[in-house]
N, C-alpha and C positions, 0 to 999 in steps of 0.2 A: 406581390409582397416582396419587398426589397429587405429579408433579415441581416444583412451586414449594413443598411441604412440605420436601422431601429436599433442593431448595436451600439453604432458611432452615435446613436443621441443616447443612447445609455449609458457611455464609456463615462461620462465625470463618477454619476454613481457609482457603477462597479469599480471605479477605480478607489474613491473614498471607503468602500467597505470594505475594501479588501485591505486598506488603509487602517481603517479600526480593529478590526480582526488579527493585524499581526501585528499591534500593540496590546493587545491581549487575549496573549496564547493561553491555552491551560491544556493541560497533561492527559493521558491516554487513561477514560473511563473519570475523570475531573469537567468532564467540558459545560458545566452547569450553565455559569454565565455566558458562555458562547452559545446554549441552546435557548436561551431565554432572550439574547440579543434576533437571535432567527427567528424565533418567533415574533418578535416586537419588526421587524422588515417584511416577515409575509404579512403579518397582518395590517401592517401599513398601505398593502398592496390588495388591501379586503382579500386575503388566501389565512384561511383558519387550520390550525396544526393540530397533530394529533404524537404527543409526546410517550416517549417511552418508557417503561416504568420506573426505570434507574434516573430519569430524570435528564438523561443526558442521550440527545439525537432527539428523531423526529421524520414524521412522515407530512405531505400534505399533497392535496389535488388541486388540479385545475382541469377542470370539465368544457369539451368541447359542447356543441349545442345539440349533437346528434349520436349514439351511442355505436361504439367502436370497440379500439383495440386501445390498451393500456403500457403506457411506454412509462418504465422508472427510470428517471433523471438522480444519479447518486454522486454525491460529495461528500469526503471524510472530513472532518472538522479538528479534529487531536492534533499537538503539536507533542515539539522535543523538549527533552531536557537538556539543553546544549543553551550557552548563554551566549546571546549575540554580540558578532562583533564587527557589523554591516558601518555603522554610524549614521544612519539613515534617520528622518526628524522622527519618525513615527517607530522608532525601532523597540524594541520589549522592554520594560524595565522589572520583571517578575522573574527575572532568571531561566524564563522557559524560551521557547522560539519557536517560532512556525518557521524551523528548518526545513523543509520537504514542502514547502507550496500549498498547504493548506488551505491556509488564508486565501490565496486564489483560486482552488476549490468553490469555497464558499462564496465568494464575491461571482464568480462567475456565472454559477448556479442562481445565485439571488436576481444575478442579470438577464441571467431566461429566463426567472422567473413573472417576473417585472416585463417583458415583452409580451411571453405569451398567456402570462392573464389578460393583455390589453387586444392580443391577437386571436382571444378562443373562438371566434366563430371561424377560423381559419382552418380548422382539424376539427375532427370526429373520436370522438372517443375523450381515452383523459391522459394525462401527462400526472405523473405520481415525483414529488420532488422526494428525495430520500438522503438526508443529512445527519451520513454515520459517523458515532462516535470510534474510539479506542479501534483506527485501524493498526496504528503504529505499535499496537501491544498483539496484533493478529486474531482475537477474537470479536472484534466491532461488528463483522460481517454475518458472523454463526449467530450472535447476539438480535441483531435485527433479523434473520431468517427466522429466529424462534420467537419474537414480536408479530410476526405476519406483516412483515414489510413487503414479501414476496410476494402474498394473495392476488389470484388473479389478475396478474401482469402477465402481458406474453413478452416482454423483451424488457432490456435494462441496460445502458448507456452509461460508460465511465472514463474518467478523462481523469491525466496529470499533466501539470507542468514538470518539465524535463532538461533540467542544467546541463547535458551535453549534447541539446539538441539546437540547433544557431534560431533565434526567432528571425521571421513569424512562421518557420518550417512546423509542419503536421506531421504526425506519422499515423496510417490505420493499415498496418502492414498483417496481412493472415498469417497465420502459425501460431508459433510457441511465441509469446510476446515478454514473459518473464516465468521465472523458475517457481517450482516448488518450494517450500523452506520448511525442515524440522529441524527441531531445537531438542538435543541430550542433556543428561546430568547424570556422570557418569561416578558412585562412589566405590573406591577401592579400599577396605578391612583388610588391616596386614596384622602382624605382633610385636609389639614393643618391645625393644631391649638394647642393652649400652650400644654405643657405638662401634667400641673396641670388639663386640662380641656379635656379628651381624647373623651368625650361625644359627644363634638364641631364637629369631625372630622373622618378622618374616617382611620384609621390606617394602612398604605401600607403593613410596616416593620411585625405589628401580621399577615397579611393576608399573605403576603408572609412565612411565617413562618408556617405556619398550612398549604399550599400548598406545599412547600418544602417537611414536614413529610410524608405527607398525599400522594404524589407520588409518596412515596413508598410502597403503597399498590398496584401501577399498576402492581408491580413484585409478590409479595407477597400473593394478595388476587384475583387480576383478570387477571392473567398469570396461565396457568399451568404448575403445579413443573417441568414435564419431558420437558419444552418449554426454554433453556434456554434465560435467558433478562438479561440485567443489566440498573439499570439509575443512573448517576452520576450526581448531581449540580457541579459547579467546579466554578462556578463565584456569588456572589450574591453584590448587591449597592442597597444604600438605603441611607438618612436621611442626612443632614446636620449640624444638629445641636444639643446637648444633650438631649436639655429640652422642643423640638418642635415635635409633630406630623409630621413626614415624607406624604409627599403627593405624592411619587413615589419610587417604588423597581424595578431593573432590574434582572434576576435572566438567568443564562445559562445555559447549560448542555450538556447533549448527553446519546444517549439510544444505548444497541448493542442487537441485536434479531437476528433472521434466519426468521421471517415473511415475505412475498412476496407481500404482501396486505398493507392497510393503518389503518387498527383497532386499533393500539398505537396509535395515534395521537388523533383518536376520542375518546377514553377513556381517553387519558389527555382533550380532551378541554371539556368532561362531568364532570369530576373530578372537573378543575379551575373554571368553569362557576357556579358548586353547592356551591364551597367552597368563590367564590368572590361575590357572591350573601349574602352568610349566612353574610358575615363581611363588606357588603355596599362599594366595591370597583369597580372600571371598571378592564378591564383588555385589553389585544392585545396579539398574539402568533404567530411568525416566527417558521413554523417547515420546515426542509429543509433534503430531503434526500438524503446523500452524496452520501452513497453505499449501493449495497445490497448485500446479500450474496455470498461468495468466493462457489461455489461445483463442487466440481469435478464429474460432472454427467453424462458426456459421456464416458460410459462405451468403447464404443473401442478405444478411441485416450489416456483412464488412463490404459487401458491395455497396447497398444504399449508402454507407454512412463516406463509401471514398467518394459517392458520386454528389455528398451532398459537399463535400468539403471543395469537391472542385467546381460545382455550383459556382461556389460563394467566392473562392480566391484563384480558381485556376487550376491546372493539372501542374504548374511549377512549386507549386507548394509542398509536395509532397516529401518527405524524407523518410528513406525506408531505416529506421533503426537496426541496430543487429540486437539480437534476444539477448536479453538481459539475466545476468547470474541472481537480479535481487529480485524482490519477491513484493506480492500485493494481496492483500485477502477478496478483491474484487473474483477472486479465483473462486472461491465459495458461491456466489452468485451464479459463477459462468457452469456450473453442477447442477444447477439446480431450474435455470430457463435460457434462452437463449441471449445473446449481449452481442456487445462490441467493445475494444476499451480502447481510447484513444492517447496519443501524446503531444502535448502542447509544448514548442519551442520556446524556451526561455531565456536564452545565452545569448548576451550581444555585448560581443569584445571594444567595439566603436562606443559604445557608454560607462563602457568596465564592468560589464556586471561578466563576471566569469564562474564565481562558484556554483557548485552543483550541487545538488539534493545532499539534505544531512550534516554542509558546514554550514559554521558560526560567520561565516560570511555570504551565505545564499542569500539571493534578489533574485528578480523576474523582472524582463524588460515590461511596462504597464501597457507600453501598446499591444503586445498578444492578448490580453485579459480581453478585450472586446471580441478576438479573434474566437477565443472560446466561447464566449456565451454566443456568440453567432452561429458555432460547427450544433451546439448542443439543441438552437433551437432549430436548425435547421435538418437537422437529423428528426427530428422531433415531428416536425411537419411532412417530411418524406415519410416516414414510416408507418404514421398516423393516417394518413392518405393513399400507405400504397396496396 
């Protein structure tokens, strides 16, 4: 069985749906009509879906002839709210964007699909396709665990395309493959009073200011160096009026680490609690953990998947990314059975496609789109067999 042949005769389709699909995006836990389109593609392919109750995502099978081991094949389907500015014929005209590669997600997936429905007597057991919604809001993942997307799978397979990876390069490198991410809201209660009289009151806007700075010594001074963290404010509100004491700050952010434990959190509420104390404010803190860390840490399911990739293209294929600061809810899953998450090369300077996940000007060269639905069913049948 030659599965990077049965790609290249797949590649016009995967390349057209992935075509349709980022002409119309829709938004994190919105993906109605992109769930209704998947289903109207597997069933085209005689593969009947099994929808989630919200109405958006989706599970389905494809049963080998002989009873086995259960592999989940998983693509996120949600797009951004970022309005495009590719100029491409097929580009969004709904103000949204399949910024982050979605769209070839789903097109790719659909393209295993479509092979190994035609290829089931090839493998034993079943291949479970699993097309998540709302990953880009971070609860998609938690959402289908509590759907029983998980049931009786031993292993689960996930892939992105990757704007700073040169196509048709791979990456299925072991470790820490991307960061943890929680997200704060951090509200600071001061006391109002004129301007002229700052004594009167008790100042939100300095306490949040000297807590902002002072946060970043969680990386700095009580992290260690070789640990990497990042903490971003990205939002701050405060004050009404020029010449008034503010008597409330809102302030947001988000943190990216590889910790498994909850010790950031408690070293921020020692940190706010000394520092709203020293300037006579109250305070309150939402800390919420999206994800945790992306690792490829089952050493025999990152072995088959490097051996199936060199199979199919070579041991030159290979590019070993460095660990990424951002974050993927595919982390939930890797909690909960064993995986592997792969990245697919999308950047090719010789055609201009250069932007990277998340701009209004992301593309994906279409030749890797084949590249993927070949690693995923090829993974698929090694591990179904091994």
């Amino acid at each position: 069985m030659d599965v990077y042949e049965c790609a290249k005769a797949a590649e016009p389709y995967i390349i057209e749906r992935r075509r349709y699909y980022h002409a119309h995006p829709e938004l994190t836990g919105m993906e109605i009509g992109t769930t209704k389109a998947i289903v109207s593609d597997l069933r085209a392919m005689g593969i009947e879906s099994r929808l989630f109750k919200k109405g958006t995502g989706l599970t389905a099978e494809i049963h080998g002839p002989h009873p086995g081991k259960t592999l989940i094949l998983r693509a996120d389907i949600d797009a951004l709210n970022v309005r495009e500015k590719t100029g491409l014929p097929f580009a969004s005209k709904n103000g949204y964007m399949h910024a982050c590669g979605h769209d070839c997600h789903i097109a790719m997936q659909l393209g295993a699909a479509k092979i190994l429905s035609e290829i089931r007597d090839e493998f034993p057991g079943t291949v479970r396709l699993l097309f998540q919604p709302a990953e880009e809001g971070g609860n998609g993942a938690l959402m289908c665990i509590e759907e029983g997307a998980l049931e009786g799978a031993d292993a689960i397979y996930g892939t992105h395309v990757w704007g700073t990876v040169r196509a048709p390069l791979i990456d299925v490198t072991s470790g820490f493959r991307m960061a943890a991410s929680n997200r704060f809201k951090l509200r600071i209660h001061g006391v109002t009073a004129h301007g002229s009289a700052p004594h009167l009151g008790a100042d939100a806007i300095t306490a949040a200011c000297s807590i902002v700075m002072n946060l970043q010594m969680l990386v700095s001074r009580f992290n260690c160096p070789s640990d990497p963290m990042v903490l971003t404010i990205g939002k701050m509100n405060g004050g009404t009026q020029y010449n008034c004491i503010p008597d409330r700050v809102e302030i947001e952010g988000t943190i990216r680490h590889f910790r498994t434990d909850q010790s950031i959190e408690k070293e921020m509420r020692r940190m706010i609690g000394g520092i709203a104390d020293a300037m006579k404010v109250t305070w309150d803190l939402d800390y919420i953990y999206l994800n945790c860390p992306v690792e490829n840490r089952y050493d025999e399911i990152t072995r088959i998947c490097q051996n199936s990739a060199a199979k199919l293209f070579g041991e030159d294929v290979f590019a070993h990314m460095p660990t990424l600061m951002s974050s993927e809810d595919f982390s939930w899953y890797l909690r909960e059975m064993p995986g592997v998450f792969t990245y697919i090369g999308s950047s090719n300077p010789e055609k201009g496609i250069t932007g990277t996940n998340h701009q209004s000007t992301y593309d994906v060269d279409e030749d890797v789109l084949k590249r993927g639905t070949a690693l995923a069913v090829q993974f698929a049948l090694d591990f179904l067999n091994s």
